[in-house]
N, C-alpha and C positions, 0 to 999 in steps of 0.2 A: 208499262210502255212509257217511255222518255215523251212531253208532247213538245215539240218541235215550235206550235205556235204560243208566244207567251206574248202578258199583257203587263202595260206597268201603266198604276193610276196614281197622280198626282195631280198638281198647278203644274198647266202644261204652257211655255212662251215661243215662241221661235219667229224669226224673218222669213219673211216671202216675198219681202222686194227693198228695195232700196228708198227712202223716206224721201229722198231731193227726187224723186223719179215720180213718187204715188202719194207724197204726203204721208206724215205718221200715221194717221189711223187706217189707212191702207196697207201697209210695211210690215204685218206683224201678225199672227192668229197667238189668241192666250182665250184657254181655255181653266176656269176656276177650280172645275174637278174635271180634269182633262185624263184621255187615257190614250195609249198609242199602243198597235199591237203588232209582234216582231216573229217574222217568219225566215228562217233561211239566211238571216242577217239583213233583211229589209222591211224597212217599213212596208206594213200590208194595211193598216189604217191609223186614222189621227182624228180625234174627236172630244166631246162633252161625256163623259162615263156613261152617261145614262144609251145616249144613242149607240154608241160603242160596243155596248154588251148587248145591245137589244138588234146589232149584225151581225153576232157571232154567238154558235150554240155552243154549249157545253159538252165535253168538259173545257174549261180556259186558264190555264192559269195564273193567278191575278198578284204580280207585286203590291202592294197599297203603302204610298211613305206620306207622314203626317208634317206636315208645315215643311215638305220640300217644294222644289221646282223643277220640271225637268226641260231641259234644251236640248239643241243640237250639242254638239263636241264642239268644242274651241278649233281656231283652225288658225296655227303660225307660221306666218308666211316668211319671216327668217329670223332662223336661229341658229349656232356654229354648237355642234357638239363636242366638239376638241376643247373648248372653252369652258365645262363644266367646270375644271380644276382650277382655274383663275377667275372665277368669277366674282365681282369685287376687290380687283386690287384698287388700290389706292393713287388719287393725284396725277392722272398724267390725261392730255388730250391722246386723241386717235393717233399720228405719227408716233409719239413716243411710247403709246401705252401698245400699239402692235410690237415694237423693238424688243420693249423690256418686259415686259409678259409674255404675250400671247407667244411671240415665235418661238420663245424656248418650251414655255408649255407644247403648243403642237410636236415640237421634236419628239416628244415621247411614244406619240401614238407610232412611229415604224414597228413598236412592239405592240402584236397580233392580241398578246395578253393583258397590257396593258389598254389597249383600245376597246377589248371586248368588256372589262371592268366597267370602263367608263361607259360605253353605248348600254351598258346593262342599267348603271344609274339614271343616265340623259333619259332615258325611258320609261324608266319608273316614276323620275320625275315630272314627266308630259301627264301620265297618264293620272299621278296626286294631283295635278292639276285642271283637270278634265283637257287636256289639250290630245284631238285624236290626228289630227294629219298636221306633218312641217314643212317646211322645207328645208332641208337643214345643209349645213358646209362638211364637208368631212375635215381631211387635212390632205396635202398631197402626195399622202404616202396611198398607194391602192390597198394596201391591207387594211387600213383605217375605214374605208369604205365598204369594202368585202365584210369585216364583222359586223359593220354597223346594220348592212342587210339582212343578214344570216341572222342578228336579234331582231330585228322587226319583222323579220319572215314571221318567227315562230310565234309569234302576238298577231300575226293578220294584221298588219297597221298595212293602213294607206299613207305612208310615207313617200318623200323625193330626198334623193339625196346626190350629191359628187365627189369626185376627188377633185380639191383643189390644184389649177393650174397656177404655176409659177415659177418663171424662167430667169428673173431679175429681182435687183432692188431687195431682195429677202438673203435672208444665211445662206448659205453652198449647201446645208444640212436641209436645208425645205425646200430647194427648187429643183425642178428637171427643167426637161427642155422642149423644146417646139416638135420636137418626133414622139419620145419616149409618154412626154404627157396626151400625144391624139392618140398613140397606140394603148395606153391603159385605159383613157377614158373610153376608148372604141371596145376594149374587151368587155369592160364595167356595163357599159353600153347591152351588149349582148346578151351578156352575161343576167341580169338585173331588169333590163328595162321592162314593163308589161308583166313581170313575173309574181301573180298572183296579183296583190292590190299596190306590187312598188313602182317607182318609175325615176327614171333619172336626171340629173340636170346636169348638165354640160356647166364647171365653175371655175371661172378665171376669177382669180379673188378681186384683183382690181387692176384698171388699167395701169397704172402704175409698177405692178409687179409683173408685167407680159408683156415681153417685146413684139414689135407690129407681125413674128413669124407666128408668134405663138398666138397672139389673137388672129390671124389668117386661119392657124386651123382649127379656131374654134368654129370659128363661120363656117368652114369645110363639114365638121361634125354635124353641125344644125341643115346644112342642104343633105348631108348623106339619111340624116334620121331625125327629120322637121316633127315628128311629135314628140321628141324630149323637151326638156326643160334648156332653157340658160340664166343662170343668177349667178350675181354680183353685186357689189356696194357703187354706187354713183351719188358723188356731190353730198358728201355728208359733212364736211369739215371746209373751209374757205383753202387750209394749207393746201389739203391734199388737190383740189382745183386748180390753183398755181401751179403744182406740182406737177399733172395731169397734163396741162398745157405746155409747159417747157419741153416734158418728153414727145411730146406731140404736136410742136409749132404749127404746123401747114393744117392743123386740125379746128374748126371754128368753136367747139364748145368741146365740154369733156362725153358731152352725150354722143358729140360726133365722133369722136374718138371708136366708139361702138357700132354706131351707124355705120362708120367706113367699111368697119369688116365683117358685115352682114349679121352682127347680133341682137338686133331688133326685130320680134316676130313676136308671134301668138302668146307664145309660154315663157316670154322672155318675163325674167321680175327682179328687179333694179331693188336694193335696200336704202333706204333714205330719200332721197331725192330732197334735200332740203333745201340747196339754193340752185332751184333751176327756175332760166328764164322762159318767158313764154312761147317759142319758136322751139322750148325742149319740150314745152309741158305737152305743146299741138303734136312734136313728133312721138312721142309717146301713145298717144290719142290715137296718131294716124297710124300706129305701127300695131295696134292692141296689145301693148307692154303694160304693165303693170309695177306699180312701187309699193312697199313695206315700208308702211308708218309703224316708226320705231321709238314710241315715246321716253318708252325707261333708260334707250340707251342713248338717245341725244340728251337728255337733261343732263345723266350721268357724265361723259366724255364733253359736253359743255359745248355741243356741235352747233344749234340754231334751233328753230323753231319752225315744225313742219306747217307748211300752206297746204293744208286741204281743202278749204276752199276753192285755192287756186285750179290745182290739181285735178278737182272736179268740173268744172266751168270749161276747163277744157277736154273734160270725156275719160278722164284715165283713170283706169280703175285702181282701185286702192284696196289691200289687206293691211291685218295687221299685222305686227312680229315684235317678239320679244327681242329680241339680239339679244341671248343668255350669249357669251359673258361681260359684255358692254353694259347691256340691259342688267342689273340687279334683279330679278325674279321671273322665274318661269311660269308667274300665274298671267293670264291674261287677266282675271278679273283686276289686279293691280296694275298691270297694262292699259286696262281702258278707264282705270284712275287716274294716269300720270296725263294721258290722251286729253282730259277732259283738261286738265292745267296747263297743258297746252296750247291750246286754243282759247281758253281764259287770259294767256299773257299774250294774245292777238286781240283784245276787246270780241271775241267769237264764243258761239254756243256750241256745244257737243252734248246732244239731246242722247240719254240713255237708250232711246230704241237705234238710234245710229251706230251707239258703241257697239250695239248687241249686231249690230248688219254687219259691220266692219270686222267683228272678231268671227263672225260665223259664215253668213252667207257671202259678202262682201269678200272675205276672204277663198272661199271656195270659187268665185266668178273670177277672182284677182289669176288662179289656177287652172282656166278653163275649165273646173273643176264640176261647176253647180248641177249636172246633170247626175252625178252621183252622193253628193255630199253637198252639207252646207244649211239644211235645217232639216225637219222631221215630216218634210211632204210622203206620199205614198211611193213607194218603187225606191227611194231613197236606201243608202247601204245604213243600217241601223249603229250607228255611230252618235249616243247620247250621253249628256253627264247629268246628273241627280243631284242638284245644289242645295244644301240645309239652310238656308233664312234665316236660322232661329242660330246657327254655329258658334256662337262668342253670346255671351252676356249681355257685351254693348248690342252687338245686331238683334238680339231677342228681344232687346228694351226699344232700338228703334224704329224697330219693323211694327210695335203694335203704338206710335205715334205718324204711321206711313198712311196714310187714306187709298192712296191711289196706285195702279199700275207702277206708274212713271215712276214715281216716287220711291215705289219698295226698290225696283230696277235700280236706280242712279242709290241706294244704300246700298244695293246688292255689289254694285261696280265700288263704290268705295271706300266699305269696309271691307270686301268679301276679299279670300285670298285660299292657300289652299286647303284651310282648316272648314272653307263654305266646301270644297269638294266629298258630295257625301260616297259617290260609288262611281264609277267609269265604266262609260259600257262600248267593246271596239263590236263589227258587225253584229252587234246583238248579243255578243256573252261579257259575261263583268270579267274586266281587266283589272278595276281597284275599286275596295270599298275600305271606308277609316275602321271598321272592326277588324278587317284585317291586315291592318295596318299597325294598328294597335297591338291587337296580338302578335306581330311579328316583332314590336320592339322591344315589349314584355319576356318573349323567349331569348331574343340577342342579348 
């Protein structure tokens, strides 16, 4: 008989609150020989091994991994799938490098098998990463989107995803129009949303690329089916700002721009947010929107330097996100590397148990998400990664000069990358582990 309940025992870490909220040593349970035990795809308990086994009879059966860690799943609050193929081109800011990359790249996904290639890799790639829920861009083509679910189905991921809307300012090859794109997103919508662990986000790329009809009906989509998503990029570049505003004179900010046409709500999640004023940051706050600090890919594109601080001060929740393909890697651990330099070229601190809020819990609240996902409490969809410590030479040599918690953490965020990823686990069954991973490259 298959048993259904299994246990997995290591160093166990995860967030249970927000550190500006409780103070660090409130924020956090880390258990030294820690065990968590996984029923039906949820956590059913989380403990010290010793209590753990001594609530549950035998038979049990017990993973045991030596100088791991285990956590919640990483959780990316945006990242563009279309973008795998151009990831790292070279020398251009945001205007120029959407022109002469990205759009011709996207042109490609209208082929069904061309898109399913790629969503197959974008996937595999999350999951070498411990990364378990995204939010991710499609492109504006609806078949781009249709395969992309149709592969995450078959994995049980909790993903969000859209077809991007764009009616302007882009090729004749990547835009529709103000009808064509409410009517795919409305089928997509149906079609997708709530279906198993998927859900959808209503995705105008950016204001700039949507005339005032087509952001009209994007507002229309969020009043007809106020629990999807809406994500987009806001204020990541000074050009694109000026930009924002010329198209939109009689508009006070480019966040108004948004505001006017009702895309401000619960599940809204903004990428960047890096030069907003504070009348943006309070409406953000006031509207329960959310921004995606995007460290890898503003250093990269040469955007600014996010204020989380600020951000915070005034109530607005914050994940993280890679922007794979702005962002150079899909690991969050080198995500909350870049994060931490960051806020170092602000004279500010970025204390590892924050990174670890931000990439996990933090990120799941950014989602409305926290009541299913987001760390390893009980009832929780058993969505964990099994990080190796010891993964590289250098980290095995640093890790036994680390004394403390804190310490191994902020090595783990900056050396770790996806070589620290040792196994992936989505509702409770392993989606990736490096031996078979290995062995797959050994046979190719």
């Amino acid at each position: 008989m298959t048993l259904q309940r299994k246990a997995y025992r290591a160093s166990i870490l995860h967030s249970i609150a927000d550190p500006k909220d409780v103070g660090l040593e409130n924020s956090y349970e880390f258990f030294e020989d820690g065990m968590i035990v996984v029923e039906h795809g949820h956590i059913i308990d989380i403990g010290s091994a010793s209590d753990v086994l001594a609530r549950h009879p035998k038979p049990l059966q017990v993973t045991t991994y030596k100088d791991k860690l285990i956590t919640s799943g990483f959780i990316d609050t945006h990242i563009h799938y279309p973008q795998t193929g151009m990831i790292a081109s070279y020398g251009e800011q945001l205007l120029d490098w959407l022109e002469n990359y990205t759009f011709p790249e996207e042109r490609r996904f209208k082929n069904p098998v061309y898109a399913h290639k790629v969503a197959k890799l974008f996937l595999d790639e999350l999951a070498s990463n411990g990364t378990t829920t995204a939010l991710v861009f499609g492109t504006v083509h609806k078949e781009s989107v249709d395969v992309f679910f149709e592969e995450a189905e078959k994995r049980n991921l909790r993903m969000i995803a859209g077809k991007v809307l764009m009616d302007r300012n882009a090729p004749d090859y990547l835009t529709d129009t103000p009808e064509s794109g409410y009517q795919a997103s409305k089928a997509l919508i149906e079609k997708w949303h709530n279906r198993g662990r998927l859900l959808y986000a209503v995705t105008p790329r950016f204001a700039p690329t949507s005339t005032p009809e087509q952001l009209a009906t994007v507002g229309k989509l969020l009043e007809e089916y106020p629990d999807v998503y809406m994500h987009t990029h806001l204020s990541e570049n000074k050009k694109e700002i000026e930009w924002v505003l010329d198209l939109f004179p009689e508009r006070e900010s480019y966040l108004d721009v948004y505001d006017h046409y009702g895309l401000l709500h619960k599940r809204s999640v903004f990428a960047h947010g890096i030069h907003l004023s504070d009348c943006e940051c309070q409406r953000l706050a006031d509207t329960e929107s959310a921004i995606a600090f995007c460290p890898t890919s503003n250093l990269f594109l040469g955007s600014g330097l996010f204020k989380l601080n600020k951000l915070e001060e005034h109530g607005v929740r914050v994940g993280m996100g890679t922007d794979v393909g702005a962002g150079t890697s899909f690991s969050i651990l080198q995500t909350m590397s870049e994060a931490y330099k960051i806020m170092q070229l602000q004279q500010e601190k970025l204390h590892p148990l924050k990174s670890l809020y931000l990439a996990t819990l933090g990120g799941a609240k950014s989602l409305h998400l926290e009541d299913k996902i987001g760390n390893l409490a009980v009832g929780k969809e058993a969505d964990f990664v099994v990080l190796d410590l010891h993964a590289t030479q250098l980290m095995r040599f640093r890790m036994k000069q680390a004394t403390t918690l804190e310490e191994k953490l902020f090595v783990l965020m900056s050396l770790g990358d996806d070589r620290t990823v040792c196994e992936t686990y989505i509702f409770g069954n392993k989606a990736y582990d490096t031996q078979g991973e290995q062995h797959k490259r050994l046979v190719s």
